[in-house]
N, CA, C, O and CB atoms as a CASP TS submission, in Angstrom:
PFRMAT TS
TARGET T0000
AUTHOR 0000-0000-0000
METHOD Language model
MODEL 1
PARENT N/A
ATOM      1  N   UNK     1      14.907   3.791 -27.310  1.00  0.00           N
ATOM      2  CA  UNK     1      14.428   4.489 -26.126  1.00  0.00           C
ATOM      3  C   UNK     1      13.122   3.875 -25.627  1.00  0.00           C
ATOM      4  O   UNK     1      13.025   3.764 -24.405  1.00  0.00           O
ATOM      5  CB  UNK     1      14.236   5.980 -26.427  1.00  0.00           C
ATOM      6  N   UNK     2      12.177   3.491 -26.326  1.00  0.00           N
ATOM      7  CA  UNK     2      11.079   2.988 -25.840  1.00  0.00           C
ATOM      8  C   UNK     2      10.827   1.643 -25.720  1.00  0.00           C
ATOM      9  O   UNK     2       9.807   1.069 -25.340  1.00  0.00           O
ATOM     10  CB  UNK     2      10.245   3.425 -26.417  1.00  0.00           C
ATOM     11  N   UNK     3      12.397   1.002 -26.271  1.00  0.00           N
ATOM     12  CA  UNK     3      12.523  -0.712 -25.605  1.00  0.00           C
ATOM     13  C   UNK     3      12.602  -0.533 -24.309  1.00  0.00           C
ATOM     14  O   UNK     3      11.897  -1.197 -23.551  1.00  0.00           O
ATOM     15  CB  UNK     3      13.915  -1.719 -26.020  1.00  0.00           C
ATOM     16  N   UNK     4      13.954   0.903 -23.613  1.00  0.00           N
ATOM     17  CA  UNK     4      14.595   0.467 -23.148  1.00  0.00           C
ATOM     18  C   UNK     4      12.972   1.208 -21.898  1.00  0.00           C
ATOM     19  O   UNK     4      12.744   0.350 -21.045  1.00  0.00           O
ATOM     20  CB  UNK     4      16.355   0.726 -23.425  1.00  0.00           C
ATOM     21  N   UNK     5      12.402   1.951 -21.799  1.00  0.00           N
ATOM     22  CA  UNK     5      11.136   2.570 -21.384  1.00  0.00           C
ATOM     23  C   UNK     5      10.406   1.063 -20.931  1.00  0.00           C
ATOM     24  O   UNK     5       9.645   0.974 -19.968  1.00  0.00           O
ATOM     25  CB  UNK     5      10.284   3.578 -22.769  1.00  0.00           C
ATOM     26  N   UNK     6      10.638   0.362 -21.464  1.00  0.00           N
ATOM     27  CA  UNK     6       9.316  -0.991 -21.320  1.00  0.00           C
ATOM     28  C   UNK     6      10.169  -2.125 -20.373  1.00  0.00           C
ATOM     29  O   UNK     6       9.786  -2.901 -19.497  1.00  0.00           O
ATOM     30  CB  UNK     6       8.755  -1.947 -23.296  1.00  0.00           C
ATOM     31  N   UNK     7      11.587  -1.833 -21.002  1.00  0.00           N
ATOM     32  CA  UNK     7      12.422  -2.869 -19.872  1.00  0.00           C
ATOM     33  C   UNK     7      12.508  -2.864 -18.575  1.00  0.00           C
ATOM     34  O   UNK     7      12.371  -3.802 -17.789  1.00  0.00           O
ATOM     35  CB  UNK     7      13.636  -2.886 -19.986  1.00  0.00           C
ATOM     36  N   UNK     8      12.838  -1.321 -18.305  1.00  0.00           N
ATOM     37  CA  UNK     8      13.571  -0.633 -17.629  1.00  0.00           C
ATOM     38  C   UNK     8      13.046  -0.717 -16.004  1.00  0.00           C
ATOM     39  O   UNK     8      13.928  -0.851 -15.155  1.00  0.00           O
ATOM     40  CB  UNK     8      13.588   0.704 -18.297  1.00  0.00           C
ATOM     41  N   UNK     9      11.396  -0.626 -15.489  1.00  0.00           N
ATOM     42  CA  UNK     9      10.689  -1.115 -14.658  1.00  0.00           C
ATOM     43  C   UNK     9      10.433  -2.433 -14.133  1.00  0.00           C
ATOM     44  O   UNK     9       9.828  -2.679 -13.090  1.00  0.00           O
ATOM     45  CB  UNK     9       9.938  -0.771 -14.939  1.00  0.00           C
ATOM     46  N   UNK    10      10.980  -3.327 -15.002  1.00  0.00           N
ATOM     47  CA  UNK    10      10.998  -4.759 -14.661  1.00  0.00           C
ATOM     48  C   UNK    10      11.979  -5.090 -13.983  1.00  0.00           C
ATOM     49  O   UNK    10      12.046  -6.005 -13.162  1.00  0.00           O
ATOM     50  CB  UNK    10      10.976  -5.583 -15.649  1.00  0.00           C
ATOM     51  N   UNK    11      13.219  -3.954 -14.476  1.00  0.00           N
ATOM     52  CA  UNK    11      14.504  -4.330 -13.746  1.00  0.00           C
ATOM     53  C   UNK    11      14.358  -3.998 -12.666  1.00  0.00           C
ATOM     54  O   UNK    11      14.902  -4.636 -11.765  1.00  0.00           O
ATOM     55  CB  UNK    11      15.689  -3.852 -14.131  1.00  0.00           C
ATOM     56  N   UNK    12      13.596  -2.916 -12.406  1.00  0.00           N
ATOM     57  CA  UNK    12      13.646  -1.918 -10.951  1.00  0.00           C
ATOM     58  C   UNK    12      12.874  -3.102 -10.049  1.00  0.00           C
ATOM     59  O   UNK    12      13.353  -3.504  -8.989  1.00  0.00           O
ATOM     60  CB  UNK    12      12.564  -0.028 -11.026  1.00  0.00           C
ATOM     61  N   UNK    13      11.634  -3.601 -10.599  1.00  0.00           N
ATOM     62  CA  UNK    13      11.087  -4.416  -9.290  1.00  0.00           C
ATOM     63  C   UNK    13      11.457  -5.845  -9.469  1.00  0.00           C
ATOM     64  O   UNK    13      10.812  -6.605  -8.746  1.00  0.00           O
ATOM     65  CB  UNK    13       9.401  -4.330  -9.080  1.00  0.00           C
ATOM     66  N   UNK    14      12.583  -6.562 -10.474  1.00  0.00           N
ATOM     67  CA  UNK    14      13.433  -7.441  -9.611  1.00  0.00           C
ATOM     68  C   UNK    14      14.340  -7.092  -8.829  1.00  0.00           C
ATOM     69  O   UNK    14      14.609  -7.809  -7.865  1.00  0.00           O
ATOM     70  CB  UNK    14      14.001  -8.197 -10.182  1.00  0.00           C
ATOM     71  N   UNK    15      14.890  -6.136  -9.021  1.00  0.00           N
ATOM     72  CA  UNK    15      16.008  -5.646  -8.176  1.00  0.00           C
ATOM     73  C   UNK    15      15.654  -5.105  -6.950  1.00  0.00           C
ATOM     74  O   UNK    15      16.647  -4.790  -6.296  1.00  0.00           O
ATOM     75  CB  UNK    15      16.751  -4.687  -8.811  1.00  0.00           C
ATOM     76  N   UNK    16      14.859  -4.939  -6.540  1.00  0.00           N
ATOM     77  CA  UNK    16      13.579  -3.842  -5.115  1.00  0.00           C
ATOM     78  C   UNK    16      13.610  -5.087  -4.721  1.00  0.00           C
ATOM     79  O   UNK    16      14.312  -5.240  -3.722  1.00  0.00           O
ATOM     80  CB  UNK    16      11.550  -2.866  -5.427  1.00  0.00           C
ATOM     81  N   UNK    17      12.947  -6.366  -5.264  1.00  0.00           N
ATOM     82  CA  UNK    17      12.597  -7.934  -4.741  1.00  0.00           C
ATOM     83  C   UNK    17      13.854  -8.689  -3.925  1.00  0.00           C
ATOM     84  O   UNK    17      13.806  -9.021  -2.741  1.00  0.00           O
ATOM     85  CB  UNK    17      12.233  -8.965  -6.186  1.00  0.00           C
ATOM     86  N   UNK    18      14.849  -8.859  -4.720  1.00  0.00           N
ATOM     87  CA  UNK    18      15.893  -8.780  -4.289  1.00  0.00           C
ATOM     88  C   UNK    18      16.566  -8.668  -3.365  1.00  0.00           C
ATOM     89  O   UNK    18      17.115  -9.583  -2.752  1.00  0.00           O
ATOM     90  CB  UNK    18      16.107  -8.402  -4.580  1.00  0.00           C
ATOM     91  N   UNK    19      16.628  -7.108  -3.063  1.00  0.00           N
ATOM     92  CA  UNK    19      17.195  -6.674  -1.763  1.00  0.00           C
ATOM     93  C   UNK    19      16.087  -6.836  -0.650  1.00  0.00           C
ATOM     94  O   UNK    19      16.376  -7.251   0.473  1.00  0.00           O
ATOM     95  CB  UNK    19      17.712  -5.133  -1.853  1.00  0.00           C
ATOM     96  N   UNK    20      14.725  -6.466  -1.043  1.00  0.00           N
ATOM     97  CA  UNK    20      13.894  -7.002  -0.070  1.00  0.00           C
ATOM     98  C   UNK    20      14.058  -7.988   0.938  1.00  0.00           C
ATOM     99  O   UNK    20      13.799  -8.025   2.141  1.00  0.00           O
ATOM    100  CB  UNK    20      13.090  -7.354  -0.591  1.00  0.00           C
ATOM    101  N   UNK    21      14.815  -9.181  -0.302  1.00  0.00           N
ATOM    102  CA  UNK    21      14.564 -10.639   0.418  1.00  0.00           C
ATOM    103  C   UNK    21      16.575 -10.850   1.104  1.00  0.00           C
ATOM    104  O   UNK    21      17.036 -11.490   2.049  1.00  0.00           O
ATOM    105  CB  UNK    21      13.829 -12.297  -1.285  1.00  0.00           C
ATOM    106  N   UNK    22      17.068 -10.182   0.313  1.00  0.00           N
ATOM    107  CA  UNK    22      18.657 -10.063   1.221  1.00  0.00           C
ATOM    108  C   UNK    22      18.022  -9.485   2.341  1.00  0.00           C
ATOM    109  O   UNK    22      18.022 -10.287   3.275  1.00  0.00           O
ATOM    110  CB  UNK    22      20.133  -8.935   0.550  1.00  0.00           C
ATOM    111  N   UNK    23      17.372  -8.198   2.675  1.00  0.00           N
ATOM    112  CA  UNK    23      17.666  -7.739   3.812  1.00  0.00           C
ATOM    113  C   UNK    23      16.537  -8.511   5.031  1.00  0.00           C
ATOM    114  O   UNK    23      16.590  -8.401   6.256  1.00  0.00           O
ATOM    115  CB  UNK    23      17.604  -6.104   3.630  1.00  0.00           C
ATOM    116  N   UNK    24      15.761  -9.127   4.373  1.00  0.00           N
ATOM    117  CA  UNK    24      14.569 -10.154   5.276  1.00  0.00           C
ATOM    118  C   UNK    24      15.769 -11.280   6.082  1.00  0.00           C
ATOM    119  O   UNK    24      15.817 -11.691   7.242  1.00  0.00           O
ATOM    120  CB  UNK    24      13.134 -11.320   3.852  1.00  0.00           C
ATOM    121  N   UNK    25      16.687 -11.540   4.849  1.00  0.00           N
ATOM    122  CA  UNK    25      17.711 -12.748   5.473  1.00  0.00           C
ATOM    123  C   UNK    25      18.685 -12.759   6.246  1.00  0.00           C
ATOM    124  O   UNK    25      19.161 -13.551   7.058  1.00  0.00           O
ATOM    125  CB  UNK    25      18.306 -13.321   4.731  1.00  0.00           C
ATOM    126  N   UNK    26      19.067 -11.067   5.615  1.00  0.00           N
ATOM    127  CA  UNK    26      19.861 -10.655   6.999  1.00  0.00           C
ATOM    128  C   UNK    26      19.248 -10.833   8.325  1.00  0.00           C
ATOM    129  O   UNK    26      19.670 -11.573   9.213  1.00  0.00           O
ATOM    130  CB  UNK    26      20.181  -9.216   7.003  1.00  0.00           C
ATOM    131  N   UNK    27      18.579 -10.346   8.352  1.00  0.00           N
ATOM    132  CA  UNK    27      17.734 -10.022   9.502  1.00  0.00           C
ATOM    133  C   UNK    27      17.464 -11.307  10.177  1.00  0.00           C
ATOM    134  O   UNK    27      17.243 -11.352  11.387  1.00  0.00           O
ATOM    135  CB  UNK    27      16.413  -9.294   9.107  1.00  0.00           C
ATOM    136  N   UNK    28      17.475 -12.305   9.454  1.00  0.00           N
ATOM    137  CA  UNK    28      16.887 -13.695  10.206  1.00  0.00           C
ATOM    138  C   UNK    28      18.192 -14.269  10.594  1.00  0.00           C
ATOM    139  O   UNK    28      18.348 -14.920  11.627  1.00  0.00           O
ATOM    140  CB  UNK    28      15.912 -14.879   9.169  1.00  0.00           C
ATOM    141  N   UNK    29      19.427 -13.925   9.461  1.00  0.00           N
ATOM    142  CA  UNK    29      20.784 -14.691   9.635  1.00  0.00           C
ATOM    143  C   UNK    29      21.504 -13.832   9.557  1.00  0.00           C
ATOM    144  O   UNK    29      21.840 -13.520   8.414  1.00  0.00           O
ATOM    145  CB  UNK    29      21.217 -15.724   8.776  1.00  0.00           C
ATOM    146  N   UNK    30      22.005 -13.149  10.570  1.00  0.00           N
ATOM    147  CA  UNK    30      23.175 -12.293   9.850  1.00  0.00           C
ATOM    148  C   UNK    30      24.733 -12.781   9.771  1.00  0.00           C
ATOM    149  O   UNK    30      25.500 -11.974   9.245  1.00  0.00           O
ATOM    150  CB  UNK    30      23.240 -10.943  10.596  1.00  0.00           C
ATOM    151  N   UNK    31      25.107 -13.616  10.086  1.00  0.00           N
ATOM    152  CA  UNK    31      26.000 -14.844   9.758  1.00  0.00           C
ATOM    153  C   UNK    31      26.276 -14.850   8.103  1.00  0.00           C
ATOM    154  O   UNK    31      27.380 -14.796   7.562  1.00  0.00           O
ATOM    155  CB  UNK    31      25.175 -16.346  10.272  1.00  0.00           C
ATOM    156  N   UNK    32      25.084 -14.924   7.511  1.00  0.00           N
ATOM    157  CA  UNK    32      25.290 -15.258   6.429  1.00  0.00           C
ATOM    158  C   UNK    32      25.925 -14.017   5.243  1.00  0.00           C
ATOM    159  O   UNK    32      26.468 -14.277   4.170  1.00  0.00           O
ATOM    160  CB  UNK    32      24.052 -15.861   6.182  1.00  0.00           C
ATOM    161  N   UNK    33      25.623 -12.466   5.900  1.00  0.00           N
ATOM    162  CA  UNK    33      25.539 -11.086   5.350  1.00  0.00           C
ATOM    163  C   UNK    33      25.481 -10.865   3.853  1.00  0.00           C
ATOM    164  O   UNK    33      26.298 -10.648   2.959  1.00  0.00           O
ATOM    165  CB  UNK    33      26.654 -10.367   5.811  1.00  0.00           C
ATOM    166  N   UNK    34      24.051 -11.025   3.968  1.00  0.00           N
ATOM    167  CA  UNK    34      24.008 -10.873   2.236  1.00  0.00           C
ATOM    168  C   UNK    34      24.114  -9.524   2.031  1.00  0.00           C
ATOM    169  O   UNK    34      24.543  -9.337   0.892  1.00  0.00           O
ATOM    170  CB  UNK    34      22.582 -11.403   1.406  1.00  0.00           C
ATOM    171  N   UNK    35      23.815  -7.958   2.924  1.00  0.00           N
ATOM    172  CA  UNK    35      23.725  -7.149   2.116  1.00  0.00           C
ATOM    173  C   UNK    35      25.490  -6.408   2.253  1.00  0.00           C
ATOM    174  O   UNK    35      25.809  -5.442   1.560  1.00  0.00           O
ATOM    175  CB  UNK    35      22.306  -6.268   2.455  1.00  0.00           C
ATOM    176  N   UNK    36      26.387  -7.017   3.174  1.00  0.00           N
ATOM    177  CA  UNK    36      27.769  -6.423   2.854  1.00  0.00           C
ATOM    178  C   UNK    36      29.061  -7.177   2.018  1.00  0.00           C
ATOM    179  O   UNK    36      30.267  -7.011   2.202  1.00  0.00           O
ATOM    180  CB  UNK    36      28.286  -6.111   4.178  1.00  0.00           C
ATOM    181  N   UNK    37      28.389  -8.041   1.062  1.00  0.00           N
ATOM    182  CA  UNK    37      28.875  -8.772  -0.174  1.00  0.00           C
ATOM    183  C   UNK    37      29.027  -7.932  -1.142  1.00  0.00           C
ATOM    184  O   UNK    37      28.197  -7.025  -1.199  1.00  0.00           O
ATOM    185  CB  UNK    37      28.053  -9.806  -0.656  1.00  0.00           C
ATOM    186  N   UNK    38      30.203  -7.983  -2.260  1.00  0.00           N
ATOM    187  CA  UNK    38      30.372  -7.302  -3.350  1.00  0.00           C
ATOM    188  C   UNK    38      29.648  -7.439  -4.101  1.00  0.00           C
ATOM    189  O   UNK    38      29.628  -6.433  -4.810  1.00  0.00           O
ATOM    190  CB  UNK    38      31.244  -7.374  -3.836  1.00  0.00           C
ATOM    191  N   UNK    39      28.760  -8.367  -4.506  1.00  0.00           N
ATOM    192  CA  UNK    39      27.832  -8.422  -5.462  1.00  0.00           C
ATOM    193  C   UNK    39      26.449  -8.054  -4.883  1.00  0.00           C
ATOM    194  O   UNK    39      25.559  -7.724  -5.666  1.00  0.00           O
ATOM    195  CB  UNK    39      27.866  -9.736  -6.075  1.00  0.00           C
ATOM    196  N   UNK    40      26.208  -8.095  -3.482  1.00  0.00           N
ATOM    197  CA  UNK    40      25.251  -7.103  -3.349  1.00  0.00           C
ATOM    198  C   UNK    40      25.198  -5.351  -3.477  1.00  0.00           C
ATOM    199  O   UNK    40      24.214  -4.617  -3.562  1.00  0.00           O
ATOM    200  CB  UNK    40      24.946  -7.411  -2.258  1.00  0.00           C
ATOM    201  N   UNK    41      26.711  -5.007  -3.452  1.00  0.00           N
ATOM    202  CA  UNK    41      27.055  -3.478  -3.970  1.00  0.00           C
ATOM    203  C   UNK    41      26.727  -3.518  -5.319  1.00  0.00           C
ATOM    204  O   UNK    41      25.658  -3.076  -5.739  1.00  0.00           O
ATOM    205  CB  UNK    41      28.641  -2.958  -3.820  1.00  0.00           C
ATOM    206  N   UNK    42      27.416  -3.922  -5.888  1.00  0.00           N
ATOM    207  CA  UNK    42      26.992  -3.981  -7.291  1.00  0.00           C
ATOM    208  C   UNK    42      25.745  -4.101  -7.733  1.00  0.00           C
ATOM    209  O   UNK    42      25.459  -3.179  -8.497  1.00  0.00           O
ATOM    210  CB  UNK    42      27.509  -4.860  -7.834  1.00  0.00           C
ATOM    211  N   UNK    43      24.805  -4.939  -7.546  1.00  0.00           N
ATOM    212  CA  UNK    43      23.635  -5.048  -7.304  1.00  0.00           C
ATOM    213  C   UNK    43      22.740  -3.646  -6.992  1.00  0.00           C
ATOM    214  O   UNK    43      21.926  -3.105  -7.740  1.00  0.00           O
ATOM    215  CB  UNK    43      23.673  -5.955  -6.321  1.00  0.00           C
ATOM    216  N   UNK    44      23.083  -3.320  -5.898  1.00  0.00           N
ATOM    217  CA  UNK    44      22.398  -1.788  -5.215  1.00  0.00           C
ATOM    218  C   UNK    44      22.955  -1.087  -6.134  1.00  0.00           C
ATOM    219  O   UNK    44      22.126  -0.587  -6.894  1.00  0.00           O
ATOM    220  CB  UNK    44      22.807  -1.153  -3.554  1.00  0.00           C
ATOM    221  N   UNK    45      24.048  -0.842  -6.377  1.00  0.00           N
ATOM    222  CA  UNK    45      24.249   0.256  -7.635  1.00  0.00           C
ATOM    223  C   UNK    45      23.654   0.174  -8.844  1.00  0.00           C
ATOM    224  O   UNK    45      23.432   1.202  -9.483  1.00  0.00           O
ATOM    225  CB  UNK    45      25.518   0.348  -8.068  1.00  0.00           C
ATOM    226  N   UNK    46      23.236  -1.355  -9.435  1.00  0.00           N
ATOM    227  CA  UNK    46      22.294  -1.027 -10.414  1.00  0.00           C
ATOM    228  C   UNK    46      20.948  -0.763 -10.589  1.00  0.00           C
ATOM    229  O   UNK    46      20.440  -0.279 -11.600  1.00  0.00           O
ATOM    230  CB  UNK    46      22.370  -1.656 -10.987  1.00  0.00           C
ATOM    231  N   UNK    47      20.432  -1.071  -9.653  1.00  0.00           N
ATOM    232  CA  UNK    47      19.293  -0.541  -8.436  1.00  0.00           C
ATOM    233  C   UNK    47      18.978   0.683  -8.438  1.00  0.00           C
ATOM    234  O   UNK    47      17.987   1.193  -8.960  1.00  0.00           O
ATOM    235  CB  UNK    47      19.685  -0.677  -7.027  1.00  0.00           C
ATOM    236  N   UNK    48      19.891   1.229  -7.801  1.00  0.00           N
ATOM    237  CA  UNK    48      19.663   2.729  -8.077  1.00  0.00           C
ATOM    238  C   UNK    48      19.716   3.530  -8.826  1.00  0.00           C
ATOM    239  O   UNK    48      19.213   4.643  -8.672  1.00  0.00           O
ATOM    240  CB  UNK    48      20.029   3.257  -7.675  1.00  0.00           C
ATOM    241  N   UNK    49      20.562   3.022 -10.167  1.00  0.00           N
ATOM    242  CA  UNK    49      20.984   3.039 -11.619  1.00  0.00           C
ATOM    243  C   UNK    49      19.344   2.944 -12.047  1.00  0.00           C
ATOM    244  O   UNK    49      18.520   3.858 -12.051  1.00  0.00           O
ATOM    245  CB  UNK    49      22.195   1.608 -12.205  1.00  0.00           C
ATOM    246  N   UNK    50      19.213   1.922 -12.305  1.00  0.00           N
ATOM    247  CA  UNK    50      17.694   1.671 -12.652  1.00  0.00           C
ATOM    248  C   UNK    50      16.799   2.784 -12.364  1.00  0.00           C
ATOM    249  O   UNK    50      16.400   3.649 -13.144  1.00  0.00           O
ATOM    250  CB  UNK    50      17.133   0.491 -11.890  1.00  0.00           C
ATOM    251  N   UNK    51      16.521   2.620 -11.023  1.00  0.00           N
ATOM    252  CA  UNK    51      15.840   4.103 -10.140  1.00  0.00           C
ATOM    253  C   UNK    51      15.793   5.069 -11.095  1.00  0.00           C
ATOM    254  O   UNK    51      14.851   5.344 -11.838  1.00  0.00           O
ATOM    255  CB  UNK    51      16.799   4.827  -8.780  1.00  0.00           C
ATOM    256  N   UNK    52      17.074   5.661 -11.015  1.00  0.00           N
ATOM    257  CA  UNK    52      17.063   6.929 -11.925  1.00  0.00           C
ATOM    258  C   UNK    52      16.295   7.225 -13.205  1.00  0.00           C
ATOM    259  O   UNK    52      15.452   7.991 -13.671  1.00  0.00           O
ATOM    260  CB  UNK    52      18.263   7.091 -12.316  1.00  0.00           C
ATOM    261  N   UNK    53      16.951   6.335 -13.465  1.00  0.00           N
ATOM    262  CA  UNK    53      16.731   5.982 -15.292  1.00  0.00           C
ATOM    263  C   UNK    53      14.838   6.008 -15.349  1.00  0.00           C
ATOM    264  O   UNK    53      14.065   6.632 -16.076  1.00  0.00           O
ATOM    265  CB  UNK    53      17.590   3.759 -15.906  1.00  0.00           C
ATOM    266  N   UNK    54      14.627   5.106 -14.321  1.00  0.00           N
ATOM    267  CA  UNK    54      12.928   4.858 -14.722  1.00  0.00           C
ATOM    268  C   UNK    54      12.233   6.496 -14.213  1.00  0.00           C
ATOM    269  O   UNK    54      11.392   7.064 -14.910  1.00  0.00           O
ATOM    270  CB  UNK    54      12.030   3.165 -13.503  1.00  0.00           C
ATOM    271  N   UNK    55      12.709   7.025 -13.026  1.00  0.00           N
ATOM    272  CA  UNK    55      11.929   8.236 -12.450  1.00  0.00           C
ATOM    273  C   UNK    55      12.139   9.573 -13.594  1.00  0.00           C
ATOM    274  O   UNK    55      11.438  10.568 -13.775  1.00  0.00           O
ATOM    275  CB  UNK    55      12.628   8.651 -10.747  1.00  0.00           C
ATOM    276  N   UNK    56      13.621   9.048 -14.367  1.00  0.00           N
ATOM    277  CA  UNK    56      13.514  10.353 -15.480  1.00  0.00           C
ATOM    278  C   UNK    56      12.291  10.232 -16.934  1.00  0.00           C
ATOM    279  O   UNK    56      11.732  11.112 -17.588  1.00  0.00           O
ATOM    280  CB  UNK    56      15.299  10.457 -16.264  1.00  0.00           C
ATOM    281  N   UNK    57      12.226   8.234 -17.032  1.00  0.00           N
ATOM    282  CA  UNK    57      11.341   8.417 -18.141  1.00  0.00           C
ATOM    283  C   UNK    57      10.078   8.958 -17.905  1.00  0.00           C
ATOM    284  O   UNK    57       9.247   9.404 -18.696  1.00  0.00           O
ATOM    285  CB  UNK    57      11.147   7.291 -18.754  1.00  0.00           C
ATOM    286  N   UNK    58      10.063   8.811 -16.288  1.00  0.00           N
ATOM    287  CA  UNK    58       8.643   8.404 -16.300  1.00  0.00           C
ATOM    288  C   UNK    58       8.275  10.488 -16.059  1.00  0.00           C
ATOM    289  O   UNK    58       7.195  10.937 -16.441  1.00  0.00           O
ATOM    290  CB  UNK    58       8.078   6.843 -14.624  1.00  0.00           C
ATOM    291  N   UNK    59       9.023  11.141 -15.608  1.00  0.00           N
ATOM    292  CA  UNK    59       8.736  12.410 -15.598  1.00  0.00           C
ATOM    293  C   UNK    59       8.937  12.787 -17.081  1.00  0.00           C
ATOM    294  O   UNK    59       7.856  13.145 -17.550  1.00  0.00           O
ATOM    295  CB  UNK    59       9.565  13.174 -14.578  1.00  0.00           C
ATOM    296  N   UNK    60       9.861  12.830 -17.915  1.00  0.00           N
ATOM    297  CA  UNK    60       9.711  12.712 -19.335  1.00  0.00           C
ATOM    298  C   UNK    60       8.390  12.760 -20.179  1.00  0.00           C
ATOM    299  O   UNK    60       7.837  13.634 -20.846  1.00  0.00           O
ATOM    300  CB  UNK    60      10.243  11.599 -19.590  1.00  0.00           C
ATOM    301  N   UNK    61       8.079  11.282 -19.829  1.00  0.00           N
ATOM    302  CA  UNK    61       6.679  10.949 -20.794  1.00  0.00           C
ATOM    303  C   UNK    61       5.229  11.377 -19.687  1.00  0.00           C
ATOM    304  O   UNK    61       4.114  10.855 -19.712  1.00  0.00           O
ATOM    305  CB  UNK    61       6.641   8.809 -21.309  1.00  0.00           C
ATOM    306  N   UNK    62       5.716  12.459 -18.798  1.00  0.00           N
ATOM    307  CA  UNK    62       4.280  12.658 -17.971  1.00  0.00           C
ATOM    308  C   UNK    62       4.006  14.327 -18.766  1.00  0.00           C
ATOM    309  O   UNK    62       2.978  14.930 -19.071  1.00  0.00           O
ATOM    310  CB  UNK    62       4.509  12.666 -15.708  1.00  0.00           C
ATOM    311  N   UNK    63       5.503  14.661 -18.894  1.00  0.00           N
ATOM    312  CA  UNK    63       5.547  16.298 -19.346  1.00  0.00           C
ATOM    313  C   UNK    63       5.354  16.599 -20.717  1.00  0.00           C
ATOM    314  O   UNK    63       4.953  17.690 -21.121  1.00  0.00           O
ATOM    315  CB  UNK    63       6.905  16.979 -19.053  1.00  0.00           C
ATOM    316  N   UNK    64       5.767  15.203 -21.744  1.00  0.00           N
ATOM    317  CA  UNK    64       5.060  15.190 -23.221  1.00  0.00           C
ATOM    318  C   UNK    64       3.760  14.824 -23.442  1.00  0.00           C
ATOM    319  O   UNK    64       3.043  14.795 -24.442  1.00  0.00           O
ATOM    320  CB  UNK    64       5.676  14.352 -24.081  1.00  0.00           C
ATOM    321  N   UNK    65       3.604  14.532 -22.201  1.00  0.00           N
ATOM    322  CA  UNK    65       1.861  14.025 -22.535  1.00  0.00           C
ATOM    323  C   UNK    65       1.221  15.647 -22.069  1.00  0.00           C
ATOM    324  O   UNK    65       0.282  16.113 -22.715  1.00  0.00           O
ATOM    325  CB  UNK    65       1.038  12.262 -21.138  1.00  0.00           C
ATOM    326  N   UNK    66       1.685  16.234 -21.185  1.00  0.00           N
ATOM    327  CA  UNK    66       0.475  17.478 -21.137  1.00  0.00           C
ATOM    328  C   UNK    66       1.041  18.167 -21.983  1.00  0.00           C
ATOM    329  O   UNK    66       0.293  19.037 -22.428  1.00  0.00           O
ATOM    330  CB  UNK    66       0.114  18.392 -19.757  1.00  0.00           C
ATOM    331  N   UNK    67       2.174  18.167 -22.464  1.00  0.00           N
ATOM    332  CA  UNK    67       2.321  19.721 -23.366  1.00  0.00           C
ATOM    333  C   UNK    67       1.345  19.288 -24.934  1.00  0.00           C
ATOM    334  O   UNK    67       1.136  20.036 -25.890  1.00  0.00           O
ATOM    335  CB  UNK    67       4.580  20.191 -23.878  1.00  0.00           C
ATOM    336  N   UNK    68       0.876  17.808 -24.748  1.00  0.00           N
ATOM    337  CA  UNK    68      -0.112  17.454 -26.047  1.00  0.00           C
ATOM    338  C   UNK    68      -1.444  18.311 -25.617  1.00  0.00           C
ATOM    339  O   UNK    68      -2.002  19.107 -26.372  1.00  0.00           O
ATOM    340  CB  UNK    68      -0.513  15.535 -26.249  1.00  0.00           C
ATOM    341  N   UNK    69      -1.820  18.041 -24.401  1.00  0.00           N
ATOM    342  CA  UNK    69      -3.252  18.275 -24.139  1.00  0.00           C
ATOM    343  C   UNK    69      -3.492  19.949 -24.097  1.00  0.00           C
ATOM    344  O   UNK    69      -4.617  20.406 -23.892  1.00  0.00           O
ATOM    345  CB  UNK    69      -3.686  17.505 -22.649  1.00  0.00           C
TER
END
C-alpha cells in the first residue's frame, strides 16, 4: 500500500502531461486526432483510474493523520 501511495502520483502527472500535450496537438493538427484513438481511451481511463486511486489515498492519509493529533 505505501509502494503503491509513492507510485501512484507519478503516474497521475505523466498521464495529466500526456493528454496535455495530445490535446495541444490536436488543436494545432487535428488531422492527426490524437485524442479519438484507442489508445488514447485507454490511456484516459487509466488517468482517471489513477485520479481516483491517488484522491482516495490522499483523503485516507489526511484523516489518519488528524485522528493522531
Amino acid at each position: 500500500m505505501k509502494r503503491l501511495s509513492k507510485i501512484l502520483p507519478h503516474i497521475t502527472i505523466i498521464l495529466a502531461g500526456m493528454f496535455i500535450v495530445f490535446w495541444i496537438l490536436d488543436i494545432l493538427n487535428p488531422t492527426m486526432n490524437f485524442i479519438n484513438r484507442k489508445i488514447s481511451n485507454k490511456l484516459l481511463l487509466a488517468f482517471c483510474i489513477s485520479a481516483i486511486i491517488t484522491a482516495i489515498l490522499a483523503v485516507y492519509y489526511q484523516r489518519k493523520s488528524d485522528r493522531k493529533e
